[in-house]
C-alpha positions as CSV (number, residue, x, y, z in Angstrom):
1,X,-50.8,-83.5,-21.6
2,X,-52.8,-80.2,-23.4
3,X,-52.9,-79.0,-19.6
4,X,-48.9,-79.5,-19.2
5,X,-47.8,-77.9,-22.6
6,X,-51.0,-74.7,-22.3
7,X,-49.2,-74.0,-18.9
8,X,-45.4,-73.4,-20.2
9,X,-46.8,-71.2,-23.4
10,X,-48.4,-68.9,-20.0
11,X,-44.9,-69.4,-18.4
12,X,-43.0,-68.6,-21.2
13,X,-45.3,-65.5,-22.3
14,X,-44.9,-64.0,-18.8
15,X,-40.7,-64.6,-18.4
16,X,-40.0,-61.7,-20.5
17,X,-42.1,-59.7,-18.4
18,X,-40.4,-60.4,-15.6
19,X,-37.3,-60.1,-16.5
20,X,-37.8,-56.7,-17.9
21,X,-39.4,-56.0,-14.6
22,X,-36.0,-56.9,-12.5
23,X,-34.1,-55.1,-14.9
24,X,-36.1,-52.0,-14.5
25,X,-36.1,-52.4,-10.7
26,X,-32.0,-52.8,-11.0
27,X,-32.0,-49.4,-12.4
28,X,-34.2,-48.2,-9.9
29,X,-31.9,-49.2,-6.9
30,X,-28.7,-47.3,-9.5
31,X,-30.5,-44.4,-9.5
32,X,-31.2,-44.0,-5.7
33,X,-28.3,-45.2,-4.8
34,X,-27.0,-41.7,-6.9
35,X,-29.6,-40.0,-5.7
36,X,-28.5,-40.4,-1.7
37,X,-24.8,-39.5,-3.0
38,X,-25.9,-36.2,-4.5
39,X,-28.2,-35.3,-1.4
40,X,-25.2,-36.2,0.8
41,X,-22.9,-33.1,-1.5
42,X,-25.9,-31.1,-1.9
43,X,-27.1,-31.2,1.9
44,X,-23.7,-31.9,3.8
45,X,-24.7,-32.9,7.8
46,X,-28.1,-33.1,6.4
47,X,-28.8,-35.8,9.3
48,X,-29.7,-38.7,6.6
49,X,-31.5,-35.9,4.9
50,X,-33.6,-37.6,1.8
51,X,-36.2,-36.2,-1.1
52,X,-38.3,-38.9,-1.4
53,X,-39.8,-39.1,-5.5
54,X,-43.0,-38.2,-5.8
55,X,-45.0,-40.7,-7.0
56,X,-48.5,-42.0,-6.1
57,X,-48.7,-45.7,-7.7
58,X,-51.8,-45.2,-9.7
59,X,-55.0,-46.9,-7.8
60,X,-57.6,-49.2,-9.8
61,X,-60.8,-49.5,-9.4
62,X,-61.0,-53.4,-10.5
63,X,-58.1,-56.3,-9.5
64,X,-55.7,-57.0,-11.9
65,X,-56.7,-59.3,-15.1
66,X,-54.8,-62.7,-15.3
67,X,-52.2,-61.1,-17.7
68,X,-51.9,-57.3,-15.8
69,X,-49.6,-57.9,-12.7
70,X,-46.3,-57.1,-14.5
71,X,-47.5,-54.4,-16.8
72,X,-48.9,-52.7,-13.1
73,X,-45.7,-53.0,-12.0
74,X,-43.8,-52.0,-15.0
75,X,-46.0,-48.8,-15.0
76,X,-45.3,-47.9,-11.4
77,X,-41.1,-48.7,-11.9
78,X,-41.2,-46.2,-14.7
79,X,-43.2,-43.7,-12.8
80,X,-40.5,-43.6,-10.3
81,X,-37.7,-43.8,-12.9
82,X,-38.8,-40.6,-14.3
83,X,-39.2,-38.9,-11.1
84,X,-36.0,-39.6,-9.8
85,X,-34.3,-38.7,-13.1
86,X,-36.0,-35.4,-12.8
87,X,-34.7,-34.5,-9.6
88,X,-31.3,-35.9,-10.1
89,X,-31.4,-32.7,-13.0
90,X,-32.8,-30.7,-10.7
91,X,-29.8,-31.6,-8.2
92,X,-27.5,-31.4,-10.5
93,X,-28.4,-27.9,-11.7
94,X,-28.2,-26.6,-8.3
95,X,-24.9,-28.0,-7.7
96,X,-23.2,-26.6,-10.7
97,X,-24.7,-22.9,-9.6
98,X,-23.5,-23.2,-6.0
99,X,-20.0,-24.4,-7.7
100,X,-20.4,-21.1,-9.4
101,X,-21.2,-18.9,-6.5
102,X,-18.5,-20.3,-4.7
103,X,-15.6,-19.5,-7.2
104,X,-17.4,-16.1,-7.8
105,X,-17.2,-15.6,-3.9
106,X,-13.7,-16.9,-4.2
107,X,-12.8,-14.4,-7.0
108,X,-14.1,-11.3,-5.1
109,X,-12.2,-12.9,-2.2
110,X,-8.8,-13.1,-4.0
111,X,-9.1,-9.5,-5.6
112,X,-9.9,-8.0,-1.9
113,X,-6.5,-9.1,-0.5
114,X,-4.5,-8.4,-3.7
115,X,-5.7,-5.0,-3.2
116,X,-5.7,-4.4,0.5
117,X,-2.1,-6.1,0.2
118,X,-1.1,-3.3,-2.0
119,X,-2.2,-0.6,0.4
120,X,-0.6,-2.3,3.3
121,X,2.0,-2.1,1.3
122,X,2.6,1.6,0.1
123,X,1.7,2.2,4.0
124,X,4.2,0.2,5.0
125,X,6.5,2.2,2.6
126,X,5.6,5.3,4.1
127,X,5.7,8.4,1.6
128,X,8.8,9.6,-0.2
129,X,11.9,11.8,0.8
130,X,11.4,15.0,-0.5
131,X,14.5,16.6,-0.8
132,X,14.6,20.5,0.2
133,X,14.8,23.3,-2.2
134,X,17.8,25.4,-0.4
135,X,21.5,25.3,-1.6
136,X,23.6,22.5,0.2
137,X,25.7,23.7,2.7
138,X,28.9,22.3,1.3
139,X,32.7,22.9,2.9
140,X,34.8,23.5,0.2
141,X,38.5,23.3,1.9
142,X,41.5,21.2,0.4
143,X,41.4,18.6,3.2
144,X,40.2,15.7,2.7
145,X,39.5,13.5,5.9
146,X,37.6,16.7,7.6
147,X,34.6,16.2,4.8
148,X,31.6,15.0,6.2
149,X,30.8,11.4,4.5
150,X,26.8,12.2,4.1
151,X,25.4,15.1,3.0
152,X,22.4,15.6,6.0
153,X,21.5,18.7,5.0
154,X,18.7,17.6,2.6
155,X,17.4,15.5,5.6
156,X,17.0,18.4,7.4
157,X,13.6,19.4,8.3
158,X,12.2,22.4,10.2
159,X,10.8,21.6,13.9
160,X,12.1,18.7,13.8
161,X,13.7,17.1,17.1
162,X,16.4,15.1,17.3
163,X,15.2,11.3,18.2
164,X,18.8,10.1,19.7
165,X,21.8,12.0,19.8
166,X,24.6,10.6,18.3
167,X,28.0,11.2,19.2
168,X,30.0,13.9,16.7
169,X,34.3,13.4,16.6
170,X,35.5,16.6,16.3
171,X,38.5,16.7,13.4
172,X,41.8,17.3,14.0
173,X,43.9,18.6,10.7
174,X,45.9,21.0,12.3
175,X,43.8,24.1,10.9
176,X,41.9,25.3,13.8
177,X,39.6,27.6,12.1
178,X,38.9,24.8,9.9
179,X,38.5,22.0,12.6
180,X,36.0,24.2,14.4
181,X,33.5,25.4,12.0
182,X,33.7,21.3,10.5
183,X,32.6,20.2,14.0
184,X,29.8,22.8,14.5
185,X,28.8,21.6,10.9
186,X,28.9,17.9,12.3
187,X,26.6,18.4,14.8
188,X,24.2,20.4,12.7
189,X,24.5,17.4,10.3
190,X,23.6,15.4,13.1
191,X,20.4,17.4,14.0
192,X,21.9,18.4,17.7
193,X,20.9,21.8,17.2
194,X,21.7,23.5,20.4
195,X,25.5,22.5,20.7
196,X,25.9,23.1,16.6
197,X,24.7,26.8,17.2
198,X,27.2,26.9,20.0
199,X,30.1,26.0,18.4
200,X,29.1,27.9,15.2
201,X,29.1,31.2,17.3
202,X,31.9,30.1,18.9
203,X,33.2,30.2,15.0
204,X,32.8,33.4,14.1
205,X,33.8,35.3,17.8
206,X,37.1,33.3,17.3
207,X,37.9,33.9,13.4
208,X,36.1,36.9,12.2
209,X,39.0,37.3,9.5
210,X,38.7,33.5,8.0
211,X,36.5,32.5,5.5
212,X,35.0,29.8,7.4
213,X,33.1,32.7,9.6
214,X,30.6,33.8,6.9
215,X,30.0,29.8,6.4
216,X,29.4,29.6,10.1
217,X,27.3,32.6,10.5
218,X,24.9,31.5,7.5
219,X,25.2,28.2,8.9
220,X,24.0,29.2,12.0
221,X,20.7,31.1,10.4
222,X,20.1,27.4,8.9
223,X,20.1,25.8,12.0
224,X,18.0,27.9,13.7
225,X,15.5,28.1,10.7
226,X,15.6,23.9,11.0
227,X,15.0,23.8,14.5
228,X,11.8,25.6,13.9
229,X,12.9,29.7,15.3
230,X,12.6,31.9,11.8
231,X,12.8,35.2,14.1
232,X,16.2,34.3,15.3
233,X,17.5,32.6,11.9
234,X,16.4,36.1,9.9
235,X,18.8,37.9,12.5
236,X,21.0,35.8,12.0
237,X,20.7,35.7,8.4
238,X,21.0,39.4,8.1
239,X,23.9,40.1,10.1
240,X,26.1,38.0,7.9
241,X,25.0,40.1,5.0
242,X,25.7,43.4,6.5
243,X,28.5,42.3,8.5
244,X,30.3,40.5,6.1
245,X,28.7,40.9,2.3
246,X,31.9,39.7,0.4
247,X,31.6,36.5,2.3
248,X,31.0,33.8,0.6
249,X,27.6,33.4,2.1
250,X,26.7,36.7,2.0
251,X,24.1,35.6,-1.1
252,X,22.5,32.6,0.5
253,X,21.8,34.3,4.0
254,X,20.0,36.7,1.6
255,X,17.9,34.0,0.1
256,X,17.4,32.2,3.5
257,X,16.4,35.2,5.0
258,X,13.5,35.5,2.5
259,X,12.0,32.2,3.3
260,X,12.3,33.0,7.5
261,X,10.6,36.4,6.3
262,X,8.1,34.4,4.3
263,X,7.7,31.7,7.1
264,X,7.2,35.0,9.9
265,X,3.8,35.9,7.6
266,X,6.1,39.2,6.2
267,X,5.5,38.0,2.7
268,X,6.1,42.0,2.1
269,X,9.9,42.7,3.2
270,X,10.5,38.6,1.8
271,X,10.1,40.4,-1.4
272,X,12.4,43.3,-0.5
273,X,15.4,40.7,0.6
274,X,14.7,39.3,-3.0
275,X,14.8,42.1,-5.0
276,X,17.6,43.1,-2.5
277,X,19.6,39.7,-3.6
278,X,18.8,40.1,-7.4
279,X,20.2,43.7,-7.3
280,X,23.8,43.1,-5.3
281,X,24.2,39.4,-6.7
282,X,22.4,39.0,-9.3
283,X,25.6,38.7,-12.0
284,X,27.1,36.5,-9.6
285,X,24.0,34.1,-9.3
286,X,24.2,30.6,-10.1
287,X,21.4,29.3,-11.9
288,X,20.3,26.9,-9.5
289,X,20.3,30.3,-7.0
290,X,18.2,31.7,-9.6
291,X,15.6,29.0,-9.7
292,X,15.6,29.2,-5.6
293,X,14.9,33.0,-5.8
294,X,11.8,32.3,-8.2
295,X,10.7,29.7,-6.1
296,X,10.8,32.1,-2.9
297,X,9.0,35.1,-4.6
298,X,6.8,32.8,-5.8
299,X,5.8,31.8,-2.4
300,X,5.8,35.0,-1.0
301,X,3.3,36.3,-4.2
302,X,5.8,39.0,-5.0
303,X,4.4,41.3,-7.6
């Protein structure tokens, strides 16, 4: 009976052991259980990939003592506790820092395309119009339906060739002389050069007396300074100055004439033709003239 009742005090003294035991081994499975999770995000296709704790269960020299197998135990459990609750931190940290990397990464990414979208952009847009400098070639007569609807000339540049030719009505208003220099000023507007300096020649051999022939002469100095021939727009130019100076376009062949003169490297007799301008017109001058004429002895460097 002593025997029976010493034996359940020794049971009862080592059930708490054991218990605590399981429940320590219970968190021990928890925490590798996490562990495999985080090595599976931390080391994706890592082919079962697995950081095994490091711990050594400590060796003794002498068996256990009647009382010692669950402390051993206990000892070992918390060994591996600790070890695996130091490299789930050490997991952890590393994948907050890759999380940071990767929106860093992401960031530099995003602020790339915004800006090589912007320069795709202004490419895309091509650089601005810039309008020209000269006096707009404008036809001034009463009738309406014979005005051209755009106004090309500030499209106009020199050189440049005509990509597609388009095709130019000729008007029909019952004024001839007015008819004919609005087509040749059509098909300048329309860039074909060649037929627009036919047809403004054509102009001025058939109505020397009209007004519309110092418009077409100076007209036809334009075009040939647009298509990229300054020698043959200054002569043109300067015989509608000496051959007609009350015309009304007496003062702008002067001023074109400068800037073929300045474009033929004779920056010298450019200054002449302004000084020329300034002295005959000069009274007359609008003020947008008279900004033009600075412009053009600027460019030439007259003194």
């Amino acid at each position: 009976m002593r025997k029976s009742i010493l034996i359940g005090v020794c049971l009862a003294a080592l059930l708490p052991a054991t218990a605590q035991a399981q429940n320590v081994e219970g968190r021990v499975g928890k925490l590798e259980s996490e562990m495999r999770a985080v090595q599976r995000k931390v080391f994706p296709g890592g082919a079962g990939q697995m950081l095994q704790p490091q711990v050594t269960a400590p060796q003794s020299e002498q068996g256990p003592g009647p009382g010692s197998p669950a402390t051993s135990a206990l000892a070992d459990v918390n060994q591996r506790v600790t070890s695996l609750e130091q490299q789930m931190t050490s997991l952890t940290e590393q994948i907050e820092q890759n999380q940071n990397r990767t929106r860093q990464l992401q960031d530099a990414f995003d602020n790339y395309r915004r800006s090589n979208d912007a320069r795709l952009k202004t490419l895309e847009a091509g650089p601005a119009p810039i309008a020209t400098g000269g006096p707009i070639e404008s036809d001034d007569s009463s009738s309406g339906p014979s005005r051209p609807t755009t106004r090309p000339e500030g499209s106009a540049r020199p050189g440049t060739a005509t990509p597609a030719k388009v095709s130019v009505e000729k008007p029909s208003t019952g004024d001839a002389a007015e008819d004919e220099y609005m087509y040749g000023y059509r098909l300048w507007a329309a860039k074909q050069y060649p037929q627009a300096e036919a047809q403004l020649k054509k102009v001025v051999a058939d109505y020397p007396k009209s007004k519309r022939a110092s418009y077409a002469q100076n007209l036809l100095g334009r075009s040939y300074l647009d298509e990229g021939k300054p020698s043959l727009a200054s002569m043109a130019f300067y015989d509608n100055y000496k051959k007609m100076p009350e015309g009304e376009r007496a003062p702008d062949s002067l001023l074109y004439l400068g800037q073929a003169l300045t474009k033929l490297n004779k920056p010298a007799d450019a200054c002449k033709v302004y000084d020329e301008l300034n002295d005959v017109y000069g009274a007359k001058m609008a003020t947008a003239m008279k900004g033009q004429v600075a412009a053009g002895r600027s460019a030439a460097k007259c003194k």
